[in-house]
C-alpha positions as CSV (number, residue, x, y, z in Angstrom):
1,X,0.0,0.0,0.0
2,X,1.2,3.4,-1.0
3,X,1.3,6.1,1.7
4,X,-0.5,9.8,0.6
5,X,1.0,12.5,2.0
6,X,-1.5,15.0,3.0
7,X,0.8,18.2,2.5
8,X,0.8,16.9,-1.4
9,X,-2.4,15.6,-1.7
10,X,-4.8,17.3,-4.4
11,X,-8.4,17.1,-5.1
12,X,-7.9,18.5,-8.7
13,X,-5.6,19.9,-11.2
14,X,-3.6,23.4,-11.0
15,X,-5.2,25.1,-13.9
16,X,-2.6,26.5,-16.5
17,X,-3.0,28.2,-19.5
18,X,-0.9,31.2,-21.7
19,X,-4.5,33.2,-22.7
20,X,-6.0,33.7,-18.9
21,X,-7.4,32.3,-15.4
22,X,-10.0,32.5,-13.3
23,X,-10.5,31.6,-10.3
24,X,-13.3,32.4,-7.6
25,X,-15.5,31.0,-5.0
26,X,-18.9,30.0,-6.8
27,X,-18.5,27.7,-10.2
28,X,-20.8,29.8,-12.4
29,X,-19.1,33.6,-11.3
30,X,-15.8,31.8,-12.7
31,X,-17.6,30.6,-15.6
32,X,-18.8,34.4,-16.8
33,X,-15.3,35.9,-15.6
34,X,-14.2,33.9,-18.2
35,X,-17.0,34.6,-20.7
36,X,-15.8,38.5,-20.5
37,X,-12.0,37.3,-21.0
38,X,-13.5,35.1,-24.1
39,X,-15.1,38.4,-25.5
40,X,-12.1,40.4,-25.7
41,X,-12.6,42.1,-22.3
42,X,-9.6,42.9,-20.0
43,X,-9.4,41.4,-16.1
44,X,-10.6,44.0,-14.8
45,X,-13.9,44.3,-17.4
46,X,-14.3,39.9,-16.2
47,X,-13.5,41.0,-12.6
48,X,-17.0,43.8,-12.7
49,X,-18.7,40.6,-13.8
50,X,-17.7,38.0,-11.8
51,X,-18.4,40.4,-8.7
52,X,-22.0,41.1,-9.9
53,X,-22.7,37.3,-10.5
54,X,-21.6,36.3,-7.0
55,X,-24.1,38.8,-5.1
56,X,-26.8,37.0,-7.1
57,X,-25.6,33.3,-6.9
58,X,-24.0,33.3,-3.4
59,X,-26.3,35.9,-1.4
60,X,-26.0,34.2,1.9
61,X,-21.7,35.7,1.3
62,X,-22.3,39.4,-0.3
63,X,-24.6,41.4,-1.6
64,X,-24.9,44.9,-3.4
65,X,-24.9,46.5,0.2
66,X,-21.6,45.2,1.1
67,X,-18.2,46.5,0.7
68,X,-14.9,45.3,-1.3
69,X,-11.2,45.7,-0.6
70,X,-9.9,45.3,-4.4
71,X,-5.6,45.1,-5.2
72,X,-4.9,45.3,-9.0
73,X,-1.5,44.9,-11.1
74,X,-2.2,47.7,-14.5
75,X,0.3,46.6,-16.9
76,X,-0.2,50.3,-18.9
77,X,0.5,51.9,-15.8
78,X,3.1,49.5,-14.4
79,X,1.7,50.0,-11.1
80,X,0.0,47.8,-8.5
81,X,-3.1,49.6,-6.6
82,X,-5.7,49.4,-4.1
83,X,-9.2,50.1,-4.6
84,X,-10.9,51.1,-1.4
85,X,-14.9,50.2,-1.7
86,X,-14.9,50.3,2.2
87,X,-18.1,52.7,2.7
88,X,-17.9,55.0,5.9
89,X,-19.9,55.3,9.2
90,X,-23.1,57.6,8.8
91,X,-23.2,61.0,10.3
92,X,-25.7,59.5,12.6
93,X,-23.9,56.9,13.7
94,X,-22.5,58.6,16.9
95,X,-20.8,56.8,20.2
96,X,-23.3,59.2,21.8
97,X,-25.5,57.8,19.9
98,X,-25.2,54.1,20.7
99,X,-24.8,54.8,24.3
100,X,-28.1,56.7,24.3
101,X,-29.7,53.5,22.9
102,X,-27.9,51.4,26.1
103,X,-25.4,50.0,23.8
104,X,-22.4,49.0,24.4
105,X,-21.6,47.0,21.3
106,X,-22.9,47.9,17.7
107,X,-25.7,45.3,16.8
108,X,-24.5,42.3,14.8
109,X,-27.2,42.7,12.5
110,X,-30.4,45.2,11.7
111,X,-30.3,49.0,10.3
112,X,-28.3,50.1,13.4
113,X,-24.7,48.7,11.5
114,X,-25.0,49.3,8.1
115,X,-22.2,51.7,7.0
116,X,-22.2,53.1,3.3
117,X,-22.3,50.5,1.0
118,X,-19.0,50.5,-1.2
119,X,-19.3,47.9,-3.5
120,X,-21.5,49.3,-6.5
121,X,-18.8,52.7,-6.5
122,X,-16.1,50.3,-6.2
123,X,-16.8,47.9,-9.6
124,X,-18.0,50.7,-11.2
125,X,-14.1,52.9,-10.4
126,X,-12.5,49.8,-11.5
127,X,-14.5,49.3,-14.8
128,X,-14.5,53.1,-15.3
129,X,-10.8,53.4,-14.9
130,X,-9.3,50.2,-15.7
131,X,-11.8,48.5,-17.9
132,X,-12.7,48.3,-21.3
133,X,-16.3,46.8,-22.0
134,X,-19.5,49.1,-22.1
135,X,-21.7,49.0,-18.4
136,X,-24.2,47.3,-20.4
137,X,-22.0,43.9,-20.4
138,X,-20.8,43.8,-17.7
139,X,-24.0,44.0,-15.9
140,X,-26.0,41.5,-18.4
141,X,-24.7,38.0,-16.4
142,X,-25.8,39.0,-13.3
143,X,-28.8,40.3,-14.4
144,X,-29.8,37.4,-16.5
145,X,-29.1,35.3,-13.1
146,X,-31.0,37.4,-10.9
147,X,-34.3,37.5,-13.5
148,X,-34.1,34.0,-14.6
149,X,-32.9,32.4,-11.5
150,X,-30.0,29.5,-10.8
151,X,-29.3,26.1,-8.7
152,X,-29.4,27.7,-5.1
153,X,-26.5,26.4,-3.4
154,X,-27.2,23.9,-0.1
155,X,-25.1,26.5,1.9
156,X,-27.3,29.2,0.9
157,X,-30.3,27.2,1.9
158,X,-29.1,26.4,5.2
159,X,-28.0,30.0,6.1
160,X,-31.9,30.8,5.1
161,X,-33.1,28.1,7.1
162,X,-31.5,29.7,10.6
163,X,-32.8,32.8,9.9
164,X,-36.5,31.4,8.7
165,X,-38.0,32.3,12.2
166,X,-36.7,35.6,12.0
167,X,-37.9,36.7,8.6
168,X,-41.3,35.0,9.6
169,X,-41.2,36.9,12.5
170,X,-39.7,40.4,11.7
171,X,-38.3,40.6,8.5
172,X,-41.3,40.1,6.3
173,X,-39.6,41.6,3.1
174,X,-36.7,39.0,3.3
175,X,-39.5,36.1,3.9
176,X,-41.1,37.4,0.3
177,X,-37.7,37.4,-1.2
178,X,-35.6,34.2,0.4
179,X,-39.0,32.3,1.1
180,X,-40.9,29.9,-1.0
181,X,-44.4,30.4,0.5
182,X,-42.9,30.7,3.7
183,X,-40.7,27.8,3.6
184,X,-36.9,27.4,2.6
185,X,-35.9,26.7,-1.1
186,X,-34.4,23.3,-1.1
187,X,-30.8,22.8,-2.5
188,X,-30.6,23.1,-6.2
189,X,-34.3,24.8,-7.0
190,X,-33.9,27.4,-9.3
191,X,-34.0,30.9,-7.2
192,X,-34.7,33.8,-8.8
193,X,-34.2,37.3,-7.3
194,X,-36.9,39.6,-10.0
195,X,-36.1,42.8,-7.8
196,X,-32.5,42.6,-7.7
197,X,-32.9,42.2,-11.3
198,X,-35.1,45.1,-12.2
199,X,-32.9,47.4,-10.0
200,X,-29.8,46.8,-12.3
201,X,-32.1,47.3,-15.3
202,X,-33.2,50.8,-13.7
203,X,-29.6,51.8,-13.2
204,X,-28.5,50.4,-17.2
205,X,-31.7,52.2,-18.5
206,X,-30.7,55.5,-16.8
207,X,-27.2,55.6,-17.2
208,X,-27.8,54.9,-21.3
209,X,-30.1,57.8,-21.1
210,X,-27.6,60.0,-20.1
211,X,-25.7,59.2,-23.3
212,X,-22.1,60.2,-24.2
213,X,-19.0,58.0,-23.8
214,X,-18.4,54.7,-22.0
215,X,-17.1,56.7,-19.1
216,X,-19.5,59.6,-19.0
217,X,-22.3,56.1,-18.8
218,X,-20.9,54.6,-15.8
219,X,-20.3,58.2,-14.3
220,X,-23.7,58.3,-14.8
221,X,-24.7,55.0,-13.2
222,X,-22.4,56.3,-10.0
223,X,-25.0,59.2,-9.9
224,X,-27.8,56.9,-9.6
225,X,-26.8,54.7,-7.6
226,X,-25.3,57.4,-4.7
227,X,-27.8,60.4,-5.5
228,X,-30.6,58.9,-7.4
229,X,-33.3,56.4,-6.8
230,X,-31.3,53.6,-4.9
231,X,-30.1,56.7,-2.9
232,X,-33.5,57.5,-1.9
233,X,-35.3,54.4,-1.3
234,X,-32.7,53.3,1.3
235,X,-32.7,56.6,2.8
236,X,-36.3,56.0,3.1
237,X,-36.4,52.5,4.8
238,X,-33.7,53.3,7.1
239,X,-36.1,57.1,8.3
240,X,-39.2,54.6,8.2
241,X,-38.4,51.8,9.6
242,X,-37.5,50.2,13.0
243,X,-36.3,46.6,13.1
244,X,-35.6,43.9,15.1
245,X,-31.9,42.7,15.4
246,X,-29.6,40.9,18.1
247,X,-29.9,42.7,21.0
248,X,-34.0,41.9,20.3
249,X,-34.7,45.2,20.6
250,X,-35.7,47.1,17.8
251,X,-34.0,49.8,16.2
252,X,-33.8,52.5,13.5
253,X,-31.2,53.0,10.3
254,X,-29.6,56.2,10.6
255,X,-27.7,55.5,7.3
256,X,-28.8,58.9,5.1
257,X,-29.0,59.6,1.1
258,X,-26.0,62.4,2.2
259,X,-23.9,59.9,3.6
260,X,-24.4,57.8,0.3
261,X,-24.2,61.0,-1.8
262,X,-21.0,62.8,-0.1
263,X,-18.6,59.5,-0.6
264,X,-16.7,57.7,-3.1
265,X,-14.7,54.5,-3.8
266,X,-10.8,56.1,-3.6
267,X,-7.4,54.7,-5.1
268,X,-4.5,54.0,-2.7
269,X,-1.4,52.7,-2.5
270,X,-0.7,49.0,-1.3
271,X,1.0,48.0,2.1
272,X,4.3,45.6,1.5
273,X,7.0,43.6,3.0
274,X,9.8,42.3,1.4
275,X,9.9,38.3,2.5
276,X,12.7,36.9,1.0
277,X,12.3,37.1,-3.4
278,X,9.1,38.3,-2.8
279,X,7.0,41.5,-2.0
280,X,3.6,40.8,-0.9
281,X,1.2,43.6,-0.9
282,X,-2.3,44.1,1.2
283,X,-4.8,47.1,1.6
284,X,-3.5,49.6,4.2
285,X,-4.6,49.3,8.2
286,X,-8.2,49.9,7.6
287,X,-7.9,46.4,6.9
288,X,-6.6,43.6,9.0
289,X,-4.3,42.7,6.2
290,X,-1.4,44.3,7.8
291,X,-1.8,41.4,10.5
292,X,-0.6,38.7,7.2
293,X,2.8,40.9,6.6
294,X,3.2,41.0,10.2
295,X,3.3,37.5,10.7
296,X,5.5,37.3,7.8
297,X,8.0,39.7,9.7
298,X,8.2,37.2,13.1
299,X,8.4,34.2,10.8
300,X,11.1,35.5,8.5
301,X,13.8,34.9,11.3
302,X,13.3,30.9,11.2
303,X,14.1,28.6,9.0
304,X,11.0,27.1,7.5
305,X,12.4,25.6,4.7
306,X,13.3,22.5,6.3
307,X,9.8,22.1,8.2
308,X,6.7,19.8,7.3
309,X,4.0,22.4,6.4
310,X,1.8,19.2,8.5
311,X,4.3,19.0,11.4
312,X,4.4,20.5,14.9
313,X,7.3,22.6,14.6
314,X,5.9,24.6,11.4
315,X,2.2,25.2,12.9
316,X,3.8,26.5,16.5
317,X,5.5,29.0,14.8
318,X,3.0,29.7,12.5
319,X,0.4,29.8,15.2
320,X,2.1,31.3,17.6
321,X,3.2,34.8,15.4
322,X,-0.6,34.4,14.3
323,X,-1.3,35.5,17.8
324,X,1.4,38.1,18.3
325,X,0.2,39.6,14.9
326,X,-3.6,40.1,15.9
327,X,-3.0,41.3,19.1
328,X,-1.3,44.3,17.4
329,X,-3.8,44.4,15.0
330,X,-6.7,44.8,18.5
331,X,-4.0,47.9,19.5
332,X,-2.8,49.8,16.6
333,X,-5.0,49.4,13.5
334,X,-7.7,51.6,12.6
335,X,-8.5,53.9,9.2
336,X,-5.3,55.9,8.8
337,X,-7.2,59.2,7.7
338,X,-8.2,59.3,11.5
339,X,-5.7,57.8,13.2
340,X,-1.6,57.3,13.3
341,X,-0.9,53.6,12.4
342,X,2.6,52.8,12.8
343,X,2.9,50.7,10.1
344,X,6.3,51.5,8.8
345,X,7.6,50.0,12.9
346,X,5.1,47.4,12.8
347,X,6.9,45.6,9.9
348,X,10.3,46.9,11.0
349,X,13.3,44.3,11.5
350,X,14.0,46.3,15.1
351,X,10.3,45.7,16.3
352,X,10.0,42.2,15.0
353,X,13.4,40.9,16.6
354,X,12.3,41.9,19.9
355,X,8.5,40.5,19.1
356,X,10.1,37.0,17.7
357,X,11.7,36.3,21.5
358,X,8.3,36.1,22.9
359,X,7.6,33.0,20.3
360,X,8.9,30.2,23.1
361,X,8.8,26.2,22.5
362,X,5.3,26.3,24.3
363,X,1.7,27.8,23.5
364,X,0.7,31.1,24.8
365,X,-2.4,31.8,26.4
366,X,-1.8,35.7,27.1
367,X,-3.4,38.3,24.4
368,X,0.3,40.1,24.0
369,X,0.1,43.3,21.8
370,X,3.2,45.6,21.6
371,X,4.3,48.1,23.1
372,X,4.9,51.9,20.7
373,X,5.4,55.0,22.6
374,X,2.3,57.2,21.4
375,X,0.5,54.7,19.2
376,X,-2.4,52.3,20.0
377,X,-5.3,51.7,22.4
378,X,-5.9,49.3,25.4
379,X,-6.9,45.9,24.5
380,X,-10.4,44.3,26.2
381,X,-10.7,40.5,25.3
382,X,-13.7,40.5,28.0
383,X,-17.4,39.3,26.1
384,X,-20.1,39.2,28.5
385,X,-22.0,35.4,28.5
386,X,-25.1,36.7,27.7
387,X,-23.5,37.8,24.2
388,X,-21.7,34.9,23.9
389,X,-25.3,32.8,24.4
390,X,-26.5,35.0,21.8
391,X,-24.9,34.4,19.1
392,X,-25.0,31.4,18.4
393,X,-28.8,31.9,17.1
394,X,-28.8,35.3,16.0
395,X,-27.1,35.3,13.1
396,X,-24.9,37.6,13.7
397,X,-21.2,38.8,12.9
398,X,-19.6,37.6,9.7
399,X,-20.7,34.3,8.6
400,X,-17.4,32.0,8.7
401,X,-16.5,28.7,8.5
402,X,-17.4,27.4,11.9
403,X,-15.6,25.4,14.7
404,X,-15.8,21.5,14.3
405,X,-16.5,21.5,10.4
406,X,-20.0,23.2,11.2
407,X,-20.5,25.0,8.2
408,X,-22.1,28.4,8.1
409,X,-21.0,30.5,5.1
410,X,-18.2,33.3,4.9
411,X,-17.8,35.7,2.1
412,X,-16.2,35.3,-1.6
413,X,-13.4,36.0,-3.6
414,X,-12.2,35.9,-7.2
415,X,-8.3,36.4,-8.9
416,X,-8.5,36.8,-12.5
417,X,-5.1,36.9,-14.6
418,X,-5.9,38.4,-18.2
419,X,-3.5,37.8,-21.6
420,X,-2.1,41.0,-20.9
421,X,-1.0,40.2,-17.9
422,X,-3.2,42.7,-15.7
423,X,-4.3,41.0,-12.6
424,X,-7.5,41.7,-9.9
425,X,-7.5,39.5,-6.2
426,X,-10.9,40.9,-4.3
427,X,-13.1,39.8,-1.5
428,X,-16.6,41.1,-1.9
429,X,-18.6,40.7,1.3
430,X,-21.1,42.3,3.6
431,X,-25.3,42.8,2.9
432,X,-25.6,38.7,3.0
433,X,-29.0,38.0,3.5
434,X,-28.7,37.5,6.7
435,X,-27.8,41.0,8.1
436,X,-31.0,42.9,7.5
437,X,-34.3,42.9,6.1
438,X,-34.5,43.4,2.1
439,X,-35.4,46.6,1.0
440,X,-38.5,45.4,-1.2
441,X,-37.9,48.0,-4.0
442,X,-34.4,47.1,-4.6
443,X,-34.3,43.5,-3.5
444,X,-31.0,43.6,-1.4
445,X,-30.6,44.3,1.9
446,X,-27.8,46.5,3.4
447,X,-24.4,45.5,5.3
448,X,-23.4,45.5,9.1
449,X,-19.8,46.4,8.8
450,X,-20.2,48.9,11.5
451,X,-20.4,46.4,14.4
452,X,-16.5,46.3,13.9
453,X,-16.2,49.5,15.5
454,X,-15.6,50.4,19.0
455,X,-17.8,52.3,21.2
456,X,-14.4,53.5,23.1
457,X,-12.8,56.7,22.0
458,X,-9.5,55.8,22.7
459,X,-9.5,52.9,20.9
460,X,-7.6,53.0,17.6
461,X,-10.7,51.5,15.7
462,X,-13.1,53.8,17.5
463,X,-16.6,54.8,15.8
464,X,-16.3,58.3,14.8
465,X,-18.7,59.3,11.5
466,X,-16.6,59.4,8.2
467,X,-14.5,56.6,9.4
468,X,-14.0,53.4,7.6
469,X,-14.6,50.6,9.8
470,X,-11.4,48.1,10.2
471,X,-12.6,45.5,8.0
472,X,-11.2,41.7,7.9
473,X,-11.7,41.8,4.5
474,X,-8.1,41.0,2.8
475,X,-7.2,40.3,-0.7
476,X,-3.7,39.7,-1.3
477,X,-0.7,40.1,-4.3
478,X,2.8,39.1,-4.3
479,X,5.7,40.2,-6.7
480,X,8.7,37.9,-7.2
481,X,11.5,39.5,-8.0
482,X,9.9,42.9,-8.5
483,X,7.3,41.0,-11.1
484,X,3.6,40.8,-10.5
485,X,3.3,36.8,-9.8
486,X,0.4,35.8,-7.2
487,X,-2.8,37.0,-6.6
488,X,-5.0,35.2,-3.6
489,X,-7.3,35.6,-1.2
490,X,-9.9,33.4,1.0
491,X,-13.0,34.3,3.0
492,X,-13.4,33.5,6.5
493,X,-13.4,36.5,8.8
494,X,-10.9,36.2,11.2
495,X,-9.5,33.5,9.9
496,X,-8.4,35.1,6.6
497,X,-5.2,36.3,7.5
498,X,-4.3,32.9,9.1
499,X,-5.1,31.2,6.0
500,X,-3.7,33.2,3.0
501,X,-0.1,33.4,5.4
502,X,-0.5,29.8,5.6
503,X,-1.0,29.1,1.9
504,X,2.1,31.4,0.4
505,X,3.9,29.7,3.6
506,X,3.3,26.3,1.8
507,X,4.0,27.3,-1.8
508,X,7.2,29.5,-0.9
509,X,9.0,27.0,1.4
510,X,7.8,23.5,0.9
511,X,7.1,23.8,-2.9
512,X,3.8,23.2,-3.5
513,X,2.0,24.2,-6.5
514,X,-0.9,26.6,-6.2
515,X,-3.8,23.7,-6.0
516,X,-1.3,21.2,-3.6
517,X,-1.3,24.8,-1.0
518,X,-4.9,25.3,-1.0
519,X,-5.5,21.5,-1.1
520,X,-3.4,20.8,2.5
521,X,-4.7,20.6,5.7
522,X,-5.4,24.1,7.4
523,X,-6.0,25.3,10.7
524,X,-7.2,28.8,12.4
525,X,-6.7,30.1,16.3
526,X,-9.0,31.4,18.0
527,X,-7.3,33.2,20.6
528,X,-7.8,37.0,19.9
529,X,-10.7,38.9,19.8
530,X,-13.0,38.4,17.0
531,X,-13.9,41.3,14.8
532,X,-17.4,40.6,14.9
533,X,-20.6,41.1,17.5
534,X,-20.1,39.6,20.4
535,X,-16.5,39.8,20.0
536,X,-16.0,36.2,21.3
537,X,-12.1,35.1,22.3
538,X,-11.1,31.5,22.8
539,X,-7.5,32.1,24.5
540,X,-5.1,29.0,23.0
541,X,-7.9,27.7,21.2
542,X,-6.6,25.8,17.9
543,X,-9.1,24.4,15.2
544,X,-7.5,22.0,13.1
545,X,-8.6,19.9,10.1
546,X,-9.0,16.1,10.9
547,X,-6.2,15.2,7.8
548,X,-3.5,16.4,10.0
549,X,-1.5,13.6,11.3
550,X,-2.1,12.6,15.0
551,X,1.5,12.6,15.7
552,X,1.3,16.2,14.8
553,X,-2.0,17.0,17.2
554,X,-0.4,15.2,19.9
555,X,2.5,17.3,19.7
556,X,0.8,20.5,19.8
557,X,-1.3,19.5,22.7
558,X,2.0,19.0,24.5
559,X,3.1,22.1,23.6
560,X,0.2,23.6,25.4
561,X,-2.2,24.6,22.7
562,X,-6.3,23.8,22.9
563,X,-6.6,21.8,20.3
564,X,-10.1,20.9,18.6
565,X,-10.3,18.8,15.6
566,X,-12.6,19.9,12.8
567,X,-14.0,17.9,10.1
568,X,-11.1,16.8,7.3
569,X,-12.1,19.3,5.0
570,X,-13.4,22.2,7.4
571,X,-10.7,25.0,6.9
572,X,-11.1,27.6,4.4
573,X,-11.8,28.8,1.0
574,X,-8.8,29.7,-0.7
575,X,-8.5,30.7,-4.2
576,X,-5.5,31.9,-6.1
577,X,-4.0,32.8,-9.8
578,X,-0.4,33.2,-10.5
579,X,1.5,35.0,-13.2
580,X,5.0,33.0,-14.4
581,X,6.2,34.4,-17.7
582,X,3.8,33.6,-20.6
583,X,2.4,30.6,-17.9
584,X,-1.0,31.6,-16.3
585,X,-2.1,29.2,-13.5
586,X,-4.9,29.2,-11.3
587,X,-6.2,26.8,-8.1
588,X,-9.8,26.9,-6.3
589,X,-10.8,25.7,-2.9
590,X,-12.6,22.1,-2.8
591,X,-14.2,22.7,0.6
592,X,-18.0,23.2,0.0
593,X,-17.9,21.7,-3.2
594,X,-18.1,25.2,-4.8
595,X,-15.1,27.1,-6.0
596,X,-13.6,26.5,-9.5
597,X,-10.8,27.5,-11.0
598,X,-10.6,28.1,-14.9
599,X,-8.7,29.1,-18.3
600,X,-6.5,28.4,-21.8
């Protein structure tokens, strides 16, 4: 009998092709990225239209009310940038505010959360700027999806079914939308979202009327969306009405048509750190993407090469800066238009030598963020139990892969590599169906993102109005040798900047292709504060997928971490493309049965 390794194990092929890839979270949004490539259109024209498919086929992960961290490789401009689709906090949406309401923590779901929502400014900067394909297009996938309907997925379904009491209950426009006569769509019927639809339609009509160029259309789509009707009917619902969300009270949207009309999706530069051959490049700290380069930092004094990426000695250290990074990340990061990150000492070779002695032989327990005369906030790991009894049933937070293989949802992602060799990584997420009640003349429902602020003023990641929350949302890009080469990303939360690390980790030092890296066993801690209502902490707690090899668990549990094993394939939905000379390859995530990678 032949022994499988599980660090080399795959479920599939590495896609590889010289014309383009795709790769994303949800089969058919892979399928039309590549239809646009097909066409003629550039990756960022197949990226517009991958995004829009997923908020119809995988609603329960994003939605138009959501937000999007985008990193992009032009190869006109030679540049590598970030689009920021991160809307802001409402004027409204005061600490005075929430305290007045007997709040100390920003509702997990409801109209109390929902910050700006980015996403539709976002795709519609990138196409605008980057792209090459007329709005009408672009839009025409998702819109045929949305009117004609497609296989619901069983993921979807069950992420309806724990909420079915709740829209029965409270959220009577979400019943008429996710409901089928009040009970849930089974796995595989054809759903069909006729509102959704008829919204994009409104937007195409209006923005054609307004003739002109390409551009001067999609400037005039902006306008619509931020100062027209879509403007106005949400600053309607949210003045009208007052709904029911976690803390079962209910509460009103202070989310305005001026806070929509007053912002814009921005361009920035990336964030980097040089880790050996490579430069590998996230969104700046009003992300948690800084916490991946970080980590890199701490680990870039050991030797990895030599280390099983399945073996004890590489998931301690692993682990273990995992937990120095986030704890930095819970007292420095915040939106650097309102506050001083120190991001240039954060990834400094000074700071990170003194950091890398606290990494012992044995698992910490302690929540150990650094120390930076003048910079951060205090740290509070402390979640009351009746929040942590809460959530279990509320719905609440980001939906992430959940502790013992229990499933729940996350968000998406897509990396396209074009002919050209422009490249797009993003992570679309926020206004899943599960965060508030559908707004019944648009047919989506608006995001939560706000619940990752702080209702403490001293805190880095404090609410103040304008501010951009500090989102875990974290696409990534690498250059090797100063050449755009990797673009990757996963949903999960939390857990997304333990799993991308963990995939370049596996490709840089043991090797393995891009499908092999997703394809190997994974693992997240739980030991820091999670972004999300009720902020739960698990000190030393270590999930771990059942493939790992017991000599490895034993070992860890010796070493002193918490270790819980998940199901075999529990951890994760990576996704990645890379860029090798004239060689194109891309990799999707088999966990969930969903994610496909494709191209020529």
């Amino acid at each position: 009998m032949s022994f499988i390794n599980p660090a080399r194990f795959t479920t599939r092929p590495e896609i590889e092709g010289m014309f383009g890839v795709v790769a994303s979270t949800h089969w058919i949004a892979t399928a039309v990225g590549m239809s646009l490539l097909e066409k003629g259109g550039n990756a960022f024209d197949a990226g517009c239209a991958t995004a829009f498919v997923l908020q119809v086929v995988e609603p329960h992960l994003n939605g138009p009310g959501g937000d999007v961290p985008i990193i992009l490789h032009d190869v006109r401009k030679r540049r590598t940038e970030v689009i920021c689709g991160q809307g802001t906090a409402p004027a409204g949406l005061t600490i005075a505010h929430c305290r007045s309401l007997g709040l100390d923590l920003i509702p997990g779901t409801g109209l109390l959360a929902p910050c700006v929502p980015g996403t539709f400014d976002a795709w519609m900067l990138l196409l605008r700027n980057y792209g090459t394909m007329p709005l009408s297009e672009v839009l025409a996938p998702a819109i045929s999806y949305a009117r004609n309907g497609h296989p619901i997925l069983e993921r979807a379904s069950a992420t309806i079914a724990t909420v079915k009491d709740l829209f029965l209950q409270h959220w009577p426009t979400s019943a008429a939308v996710f409901l089928d006569r009040g009970e849930v769509p089974v796995p595989g019927a054809i759903f069909a979202n006729i509102a959704l639809a008829d919204t994009y339609v409104r937007i195409l009509r209006e923005a054609e009327a307004a003739g002109g160029s390409r551009e001067a259309q999609i400037e005039a789509a902006r306008r619509t969306w931020s100062q027209g009707f879509v403007a106005e009917t949400i600053d309607g619902f949210c003045r009208t009405q007052e709904v029911m969300d976690v803390t079962e009270r209910r509460h009103r949207g202070v989310l305005s048509g001026q806070d929509m009309a007053t912002w814009q999706a921005s361009v920035e530069d990336p964030v980097g750190y040089d880790y050996g051959r490579y430069t590998v490049l996230k969104t700046g700290p009003w992300t948690q993407g800084l916490a991946s380069l970080q980590q890199l930092a701490l680990l870039s004094g050991f030797d990895l090469d030599g280390l099983s990426p399945t073996g004890p000695d590489f998931i301690h250290l692993v682990v273990e800066a995992s937990k120095l990074a986030f704890a930095d990340r819970e007292a420095f990061y915040g939106d650097p238009k309102f506050v001083n990150v120190p991001v240039e000492t954060l990834l400094s070779d000074t700071y990170n030598a003194s950091r890398r002695e606290l990494i012992g032989q044995t698992a910490s327990i302690e929540l150990r963020p650094g120390t930076i005369e003048g910079f951060g906030g205090a740290v509070d790991a402390r979640v009351s139990a009746a929040a942590r009894l809460a959530v279990a049933a509320s719905g609440a937070g980001e939906p992430t892969v959940g502790r013992l293989g229990s499933v729940r949802g996350d968000t998406v992602h897509f990396d396209i590599i074009d002919k050209e060799g422009n490249m797009i990584a993003a992570t679309p997420s926020g206004g899943w169906l599960q965060s508030s009640p559908v707004i019944p003349e648009l047919g989506f429902c608006l995001g939560t993102r706000a619940q990752m602020f702080w209702l403490d003023e001293s805190h880095p990641a404090a609410l103040v109005p304008g501010k951009r929350p500090r989102s875990t949302l974290s696409p990534t890009m690498a250059l090797r040798d100063g050449r755009p080469y990797l673009a990757w990303g996963s949903p999960g939360g939390d857990q997304q900047d333990q799993w991308i690390p963990q995939f370049f980790l596996r490709h840089v030092h043991a090797g393995m292709n891009l499908q092999e890296a997703i394809d190997a066993p994974a693992w997240h801690s739980e030991h820091f504060p999670s972004s999300f209502w009720p902020r739960n902490s698990r000190p030393g707690t270590l999930i771990v997928e059942g493939r790992l090899p017991k000599e490895t668990i034993d070992e860890l549990r010796k070493r002193g971490h918490l270790v819980e094993v998940g199901e075999d394939w529990s951890e994760g939905r990576l996704v990645a493309a890379s860029l090798d000379g004239i060689r194109r390859r891309a990799a999707a995530n088999p966990r969930g049965m969903q994610g496909y990678a494709t191209g020529r």
